[in-house]
N, C-alpha and C positions, 0 to 999 in steps of 0.2 A: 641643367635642370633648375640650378637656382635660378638663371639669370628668367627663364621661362616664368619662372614661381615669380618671379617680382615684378616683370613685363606686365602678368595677367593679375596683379595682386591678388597674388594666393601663398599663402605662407607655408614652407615648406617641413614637411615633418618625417620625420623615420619611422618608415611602418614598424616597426621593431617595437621601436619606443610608445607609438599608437596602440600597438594590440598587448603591450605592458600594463600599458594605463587602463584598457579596457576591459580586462583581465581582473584588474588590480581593483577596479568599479564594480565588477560582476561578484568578486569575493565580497568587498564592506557591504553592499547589499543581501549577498546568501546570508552573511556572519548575522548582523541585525535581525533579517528576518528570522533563523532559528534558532537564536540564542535564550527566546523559551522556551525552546522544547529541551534544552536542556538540563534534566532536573536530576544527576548524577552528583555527589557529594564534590563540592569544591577543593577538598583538602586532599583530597585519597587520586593520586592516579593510576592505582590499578584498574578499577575498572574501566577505564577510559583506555588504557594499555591493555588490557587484553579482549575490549569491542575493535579496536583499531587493529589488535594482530587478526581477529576473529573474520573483521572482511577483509582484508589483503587475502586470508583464506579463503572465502567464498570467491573471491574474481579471481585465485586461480583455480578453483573449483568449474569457475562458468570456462576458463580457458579448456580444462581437462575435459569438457563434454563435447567442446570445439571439435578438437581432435577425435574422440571417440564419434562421435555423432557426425560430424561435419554437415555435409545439406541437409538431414535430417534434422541440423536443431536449429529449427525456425526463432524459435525466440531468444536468439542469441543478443540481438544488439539491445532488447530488452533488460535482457538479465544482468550484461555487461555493465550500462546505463545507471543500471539501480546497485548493484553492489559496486562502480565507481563512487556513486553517490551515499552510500549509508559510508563508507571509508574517507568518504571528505568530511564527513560530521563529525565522527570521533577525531579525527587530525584536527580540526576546527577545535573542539572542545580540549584537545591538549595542550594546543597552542594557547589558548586562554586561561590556563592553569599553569603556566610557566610562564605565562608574561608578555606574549607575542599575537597580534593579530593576523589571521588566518595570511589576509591580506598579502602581508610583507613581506610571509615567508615562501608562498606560494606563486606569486602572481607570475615574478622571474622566469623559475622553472615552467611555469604552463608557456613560455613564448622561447626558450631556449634553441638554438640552432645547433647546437653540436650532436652525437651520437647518434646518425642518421634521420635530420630534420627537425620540423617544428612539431615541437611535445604537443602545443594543445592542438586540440581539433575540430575549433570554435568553427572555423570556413573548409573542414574538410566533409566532402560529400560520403555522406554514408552508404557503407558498402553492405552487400548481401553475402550472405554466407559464402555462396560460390563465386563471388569476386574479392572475398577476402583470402578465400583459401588460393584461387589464382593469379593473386598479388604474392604469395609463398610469404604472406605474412608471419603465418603462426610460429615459426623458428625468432622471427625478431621480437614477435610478443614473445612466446618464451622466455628468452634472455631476459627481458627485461623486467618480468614479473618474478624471475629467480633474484633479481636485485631489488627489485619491490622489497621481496618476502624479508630479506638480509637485511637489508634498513631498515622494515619496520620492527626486526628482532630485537635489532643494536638498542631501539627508544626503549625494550624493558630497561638499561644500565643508566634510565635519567632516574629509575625511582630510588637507585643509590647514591649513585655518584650525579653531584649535578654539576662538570664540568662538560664544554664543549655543547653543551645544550643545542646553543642555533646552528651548532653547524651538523649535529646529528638530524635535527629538522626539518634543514636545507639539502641536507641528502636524500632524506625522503622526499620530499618534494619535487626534489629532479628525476626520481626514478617513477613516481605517480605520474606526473607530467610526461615521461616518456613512454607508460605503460599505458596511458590514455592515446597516446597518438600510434602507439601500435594495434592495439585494440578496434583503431580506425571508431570511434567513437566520440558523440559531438559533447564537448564542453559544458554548452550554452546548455541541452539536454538533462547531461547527467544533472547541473545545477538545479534547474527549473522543476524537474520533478521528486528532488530529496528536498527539496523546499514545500511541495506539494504532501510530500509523504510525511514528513515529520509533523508538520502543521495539522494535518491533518488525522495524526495519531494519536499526539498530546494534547491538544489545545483544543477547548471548548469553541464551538463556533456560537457566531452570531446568529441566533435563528432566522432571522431575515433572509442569510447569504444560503443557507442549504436550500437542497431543492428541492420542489415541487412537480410531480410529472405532468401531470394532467389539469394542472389550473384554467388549461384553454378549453379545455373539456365541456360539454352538458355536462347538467348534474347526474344525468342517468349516464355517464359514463367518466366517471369521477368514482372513486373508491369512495367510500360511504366515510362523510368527516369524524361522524361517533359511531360506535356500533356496539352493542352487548350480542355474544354469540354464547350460546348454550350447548353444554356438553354434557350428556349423558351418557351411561355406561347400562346395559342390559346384560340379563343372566349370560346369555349367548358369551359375553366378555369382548361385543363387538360396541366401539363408541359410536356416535350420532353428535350432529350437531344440527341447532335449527338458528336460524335468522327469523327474528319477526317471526316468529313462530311456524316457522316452513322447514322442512328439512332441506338440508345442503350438501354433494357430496355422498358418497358413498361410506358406510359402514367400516369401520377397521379393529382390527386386530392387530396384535406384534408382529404377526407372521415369520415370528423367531422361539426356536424351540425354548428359552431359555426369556421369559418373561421380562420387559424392560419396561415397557412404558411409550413406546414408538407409537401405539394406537392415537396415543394424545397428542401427537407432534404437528399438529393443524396449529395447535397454541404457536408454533414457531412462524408461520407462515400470518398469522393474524398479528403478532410483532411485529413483524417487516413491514405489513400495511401499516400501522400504524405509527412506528416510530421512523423506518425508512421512506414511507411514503409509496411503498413498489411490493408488488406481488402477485405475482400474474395466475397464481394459484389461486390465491382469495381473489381476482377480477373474476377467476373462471366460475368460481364456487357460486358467485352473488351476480353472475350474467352482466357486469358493470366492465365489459372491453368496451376500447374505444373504437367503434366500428367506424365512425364518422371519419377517420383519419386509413384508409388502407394499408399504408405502409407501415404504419405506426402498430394497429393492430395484429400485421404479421410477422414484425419484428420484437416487439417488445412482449406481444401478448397473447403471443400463439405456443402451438405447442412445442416448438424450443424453448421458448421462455419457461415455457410451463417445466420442462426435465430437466434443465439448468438448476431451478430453484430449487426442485425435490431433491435434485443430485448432491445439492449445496446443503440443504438440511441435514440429506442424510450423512453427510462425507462429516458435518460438524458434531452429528449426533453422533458419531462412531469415537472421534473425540471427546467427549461431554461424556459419553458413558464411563470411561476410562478415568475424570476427574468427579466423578458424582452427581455429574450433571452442575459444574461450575458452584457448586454450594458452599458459601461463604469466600465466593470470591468476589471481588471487586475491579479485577483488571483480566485480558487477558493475554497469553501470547502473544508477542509479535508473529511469530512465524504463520500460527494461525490465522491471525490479520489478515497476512500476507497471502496467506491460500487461499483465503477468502476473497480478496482482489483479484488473484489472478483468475478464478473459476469465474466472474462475471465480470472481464473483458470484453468489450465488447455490446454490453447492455447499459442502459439509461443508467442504473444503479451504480456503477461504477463512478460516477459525478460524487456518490456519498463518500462523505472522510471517515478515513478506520475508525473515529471515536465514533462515529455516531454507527458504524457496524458495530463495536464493543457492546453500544447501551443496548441496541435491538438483540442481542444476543445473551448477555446476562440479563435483563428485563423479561426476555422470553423466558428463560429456561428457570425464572423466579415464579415465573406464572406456571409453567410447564410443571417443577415439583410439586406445585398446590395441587393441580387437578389431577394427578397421578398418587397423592396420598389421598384425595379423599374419592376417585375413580369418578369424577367430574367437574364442573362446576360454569360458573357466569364469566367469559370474558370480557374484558372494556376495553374498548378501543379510544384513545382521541387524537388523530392526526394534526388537528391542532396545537395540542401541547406534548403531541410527541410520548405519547406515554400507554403503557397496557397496565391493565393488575386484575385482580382474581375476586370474586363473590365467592359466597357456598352458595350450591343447592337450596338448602335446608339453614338459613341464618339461624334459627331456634336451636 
């Protein structure tokens, strides 16, 4: 083979040593790009010790559903993917609090050949539930998420004792690496989208880079760039809201024995227009689908689109009532983020980064308490600068 390699001058290399380096390139790149979303105390590594024991828990949680669920659970390599990935962030982040980059310690084990094969799973073609389970995988991931879990236990005794440090590290990293290639799940993946996810949770975007759905649009099928939307409240205890001074939409009540404020919850859906740029509920209210486009009309802004978004209101509202409707808060849940991603799957909206669902979502529910303490008032819309706020009635 060498003599072939030097015939044809081509220089010869050990794929070994190749998928090391390239490995070892794909980490200094994740490490870079999300070493701002790291905003955990540098000094303290408990909390970075017990986010790191906390998903080794969720990917064997997604393992535990494997087996229970088996073809039923479609969105395994999903889930896999993402909780491989939020546990290379916190390993990232320990690693850099003890002196190590991610890199160094990692790259090794993702290319290892021992313990039945190559750990990473950068060139392995991803498998479906039912040809994972008839590969009789799930016994080999087992094993090796049981040594996962054991490794990552051992790193609580760095926050006493700090001897043996890299090689406590180096042990998790070989059994991450092993529990990636049993899992039959792709590398390049899980990186690309914890890259996607964190950036996109922490980090202020550049308004340029978010998106716009309809910019190809007429303007008659464009969401309205400013809009003031009026909400009244009549004896009945049923709201009204008019545009341009038209009515819009249908009359509401709570339609819950126990009084809440759900009548006024259009406020949430006039957010979305305006700070997500998407709402297929206010397209429907204000007759602005895009008809000119078919596909696009029956996919983004028909009425699936349409019960996605009430469903997704309501599934937040049910949350939000529970915290006071997010009052005096300024951040929210991850997990909730996260629910909120995975219910629009699938739709344009899902391009939006969790911050900018955060702001449409406490921005609403800041507008939302106004017109529910004074049982109405003037919405403002500007998609332009991304922003809702509240008028009174009655400014006198």
């Amino acid at each position: 083979m060498v003599e072939d390699a030097v015939n044809n001058k081509v220089s010869y290399q050990d794929p070994q040593e190749t998928e090391a380096s390239r490995n070892a390139g794909l980490l200094h790149d994740y490490r870079r790009k999300i070493e701002p979303t790291d905003k955990l105390p540098l000094d303290d590594l408990r909390p970075v010790l017990l986010g790191l024991f906390g998903e080794v828990g969720s990917i064997m949680a997604t393992a535990k559903k494997l087996h229970r669920e088996q073809r039923a659970f479609a969105g395994y390599q999903y889930a896999a993917e993402e909780e491989f990935g939020d546990a290379l962030w916190y390993f990232t982040a320990l690693c850099k609090r003890l002196g190590f980059n991610v890199e160094d310690i990692l790259s090794g084990a993702l290319n290892q050949k021992d313990k039945g094969g190559v750990a990473a799973a950068n060139q392995v073609e991803n498998k479906t539930v039912p040809q994972l389970l008839s590969l009789g995988a799930l016994s080999s991931l087992d094993d090796t998420l049981m040594m996962l879990g054991e490794s990552s236990s051992a790193l609580f005794t760095i926050n006493h004792i700090r001897n043996n440090v890299e090689a406590l590290l180096l042990r998790f990293a070989s059994y991450y690496g092993q529990s990636i290639q049993s899992a039959q799940v792709s590398f390049d993946q899980i990186v690309r989208k914890n890259i996607e996810k964190a950036r996109g949770r922490f980090l202020d975007q550049d308004p340029s880079s978010l998106p716009v759905f309809d910019y190809y649009c007429a303007k008659e099928e464009r969401l309205p760039e400013s809009f003031k939307i009026v909400i009244t409240q009549r004896k009945s205890g049923q709201s009204y809201l008019q545009w341009n001074d038209v009515f819009i939409g249908e009359p509401l009540t709570d339609s819950i024995l126990d009084p809440d404020g759900y009548r006024f919850h259009d406020v949430l859906h006039l957010a979305h227009a305006a700070i997500l740029h998407w709402s297929p509920v206010f397209r429907a209210l204000v007759k602005q689908k895009r008809k000119s486009y078919p596909k696009i009309d029956e996919a983004q802004d028909g009425g699936r689109a349409i019960v996605v978004e009430e469903g997704l209101t309501a599934w937040i509202f049910a949350h939000a009532k529970e915290m006071k409707f997010f009052e005096q808060q300024d951040s929210l849940a991850f997990d909730l983020l996260k629910g909120v991603q995975q219910f629009v799957r699938g739709y344009e909206v899902e391009a939006c980064p969790l911050k900018l669902w955060e702001s449409a979502i406490l921005r609403g529910y800041d507008v939302f308490r106004q017109v529910r303490d004074h049982n109405g008032g003037i919405i403002v819309g500007d998609r332009n600068a991304r922003t809702i706020s509240y008028m009174p009635l009655n400014p006198e």
